[in-house]
N, C-alpha and C positions, 0 to 999 in steps of 0.2 A: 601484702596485697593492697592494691589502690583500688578506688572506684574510679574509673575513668568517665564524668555525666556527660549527658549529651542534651539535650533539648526536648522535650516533652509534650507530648501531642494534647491541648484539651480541648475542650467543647466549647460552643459557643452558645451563649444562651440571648434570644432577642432583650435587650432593655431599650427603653426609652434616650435615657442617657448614654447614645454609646460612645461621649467624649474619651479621651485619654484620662485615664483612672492616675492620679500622682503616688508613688508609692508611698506606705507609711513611713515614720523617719526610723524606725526599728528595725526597717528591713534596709532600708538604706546602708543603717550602719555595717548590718552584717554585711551588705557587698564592699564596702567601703574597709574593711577589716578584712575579707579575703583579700584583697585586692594588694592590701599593704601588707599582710605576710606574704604574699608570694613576690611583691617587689622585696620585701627583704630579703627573701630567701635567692632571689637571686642574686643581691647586692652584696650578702653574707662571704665570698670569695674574695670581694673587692674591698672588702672593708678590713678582709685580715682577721675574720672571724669563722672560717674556715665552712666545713658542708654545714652550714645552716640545713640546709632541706634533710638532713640525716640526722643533726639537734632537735626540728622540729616533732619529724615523723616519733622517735624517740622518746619525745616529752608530751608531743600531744596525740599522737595516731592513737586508733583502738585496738588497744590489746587485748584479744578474748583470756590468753592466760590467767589475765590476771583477777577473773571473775574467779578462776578455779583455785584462788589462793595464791597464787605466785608471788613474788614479791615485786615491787613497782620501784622505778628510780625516786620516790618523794613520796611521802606519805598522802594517801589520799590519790594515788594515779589511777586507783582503779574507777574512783566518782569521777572526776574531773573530765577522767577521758571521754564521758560523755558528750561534754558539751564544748569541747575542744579538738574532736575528732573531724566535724564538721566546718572548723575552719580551715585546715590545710588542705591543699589540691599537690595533685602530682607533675604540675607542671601549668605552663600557660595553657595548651588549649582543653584540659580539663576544666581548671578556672573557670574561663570565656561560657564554656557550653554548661556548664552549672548556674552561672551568673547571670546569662542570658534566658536560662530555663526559668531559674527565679522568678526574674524581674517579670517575664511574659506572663507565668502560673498567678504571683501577687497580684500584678494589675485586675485581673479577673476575678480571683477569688476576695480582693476586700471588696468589692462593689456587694459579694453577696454577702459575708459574715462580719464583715468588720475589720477593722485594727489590731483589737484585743484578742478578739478568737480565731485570729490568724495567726497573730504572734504563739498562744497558747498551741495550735496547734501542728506549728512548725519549731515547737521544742519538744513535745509530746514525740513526734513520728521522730527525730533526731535521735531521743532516747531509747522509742522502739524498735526503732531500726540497727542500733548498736546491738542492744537485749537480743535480737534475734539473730542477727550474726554472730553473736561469740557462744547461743546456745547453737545453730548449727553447727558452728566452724570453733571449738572450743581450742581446737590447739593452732590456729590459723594467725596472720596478724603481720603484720599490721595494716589498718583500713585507715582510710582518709576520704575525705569531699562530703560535700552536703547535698548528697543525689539523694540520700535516707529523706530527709527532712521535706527539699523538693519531689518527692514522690508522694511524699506526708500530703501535702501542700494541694497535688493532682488529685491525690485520691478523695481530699476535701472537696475540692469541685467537682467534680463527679458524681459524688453522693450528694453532696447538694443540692446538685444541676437535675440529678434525678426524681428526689421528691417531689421539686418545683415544677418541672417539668407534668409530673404525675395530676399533681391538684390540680394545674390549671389545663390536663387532657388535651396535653401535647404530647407530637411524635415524638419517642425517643430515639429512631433509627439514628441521629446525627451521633446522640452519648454513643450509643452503643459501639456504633462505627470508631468513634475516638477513642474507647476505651478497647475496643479490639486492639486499634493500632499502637498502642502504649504497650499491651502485653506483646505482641506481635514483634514490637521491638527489642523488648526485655527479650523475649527468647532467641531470637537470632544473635542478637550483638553476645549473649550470653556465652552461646554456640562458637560465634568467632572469636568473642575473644573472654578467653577464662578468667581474667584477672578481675572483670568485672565482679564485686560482690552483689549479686544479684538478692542473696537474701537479706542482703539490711534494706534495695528496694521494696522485697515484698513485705518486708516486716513494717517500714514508715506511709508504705503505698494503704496499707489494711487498714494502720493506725488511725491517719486520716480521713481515709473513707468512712468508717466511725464516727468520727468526730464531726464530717459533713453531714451525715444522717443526723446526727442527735441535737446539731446546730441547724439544720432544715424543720425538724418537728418540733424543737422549744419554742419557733419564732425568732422574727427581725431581734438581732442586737442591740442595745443601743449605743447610739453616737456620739 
């Protein structure tokens, strides 16, 4: 089973500074690491190293089994897959619409928590959103994309955007409206197309939203 991501609706919250946000170098890398397994993977035919994308999925997708004791191809596939499951895509325009979802959700969300508790909490929802798809879908498998992580990432701003929102006795109709349309989309694309693993969304979407809330009431990060 693939995650096929797509683009990701968030809010907008007024700041002063609304220059172009530069992304962290952390999250850079990750795009820059999607970017180059999936030019491998396609290059893997031409190079005489045969389905790459079926080596990968194989060695890094998430396999719920192998929470239930299965046995893994290399010791340790059951940990790893965590944080490996999130870089492979099912093709280019999965990639593209994950990549792009990123970058847009990033620019926004470091302006509010920072660097650190962005990074922090787009491996937090990666690992959540595995944890909950291999407890829904225990015999399902294999999952790939970092839609988990980027829903992480939404549901940070969100929660965030709403605290803030709150103290300083502003409307929230805009969040709400955007937070409608994020669920709105999870259900239909769910509806049309099944392969979507919706529950590792809902599982990195909650993660986050958490982590926005708790990073909204401890106060500004710092820089």
């Amino acid at each position: 089973m693939t995650d096929p991501g797509r683009p990701v609706a968030f809010p907008q919250v007024a700041r002063a500074d609304r220059g172009p946000a530069p992304l962290p170098l952390w999250l850079r890398g990750v795009i820059v690491a999607c970017c180059l397994i999936e030019a491998l993977t396609w290059a893997g035919p031409m190079l005489g190293l045969g389905s790459a994308r079926v080596a990968g999925v194989m060695l890094g997708g998430f396999w719920p089994p192998l929470m239930s004791g299965a046995a893994g191809l290399y010791p340790g596939q059951g940990v790893v897959m965590f944080l490996t499951y999130g870089l492979l895509h099912g093709g280019v325009p999965h990639l593209a619409m994950n990549m792009i979802s990123l970058a847009a959700v990033g620019r926004e969300l470091v302006r509010m928590i920072g660097s650190g508790r962005m990074a922090l909490t787009y491996l937090v929802s990666q690992i959540v959103a595995g944890a909950v798809f291999a407890w829904m879908e225990p015999a399902a498998g294999p999952m790939v994309g970092a839609s988990g992580a980027v829903f992480g990432l939404a549901g940070a701003l969100v929660g965030h955007a709403a605290i803030s929102l709150r103290r300083r006795h502003r409307s929230m109709a805009p969040l709400i409206r955007a937070t409608a349309l994020i669920l709105g989309l999870n259900i239909v694309l769910t509806l049309l197309m099944p392969a979507i693993a919706w529950q590792a969304h809902l599982g990195g979407g909650l993660a986050g939203l958490v982590l926005g809330i708790a990073f909204a009431l401890s106060g500004p990060a710092r820089r």
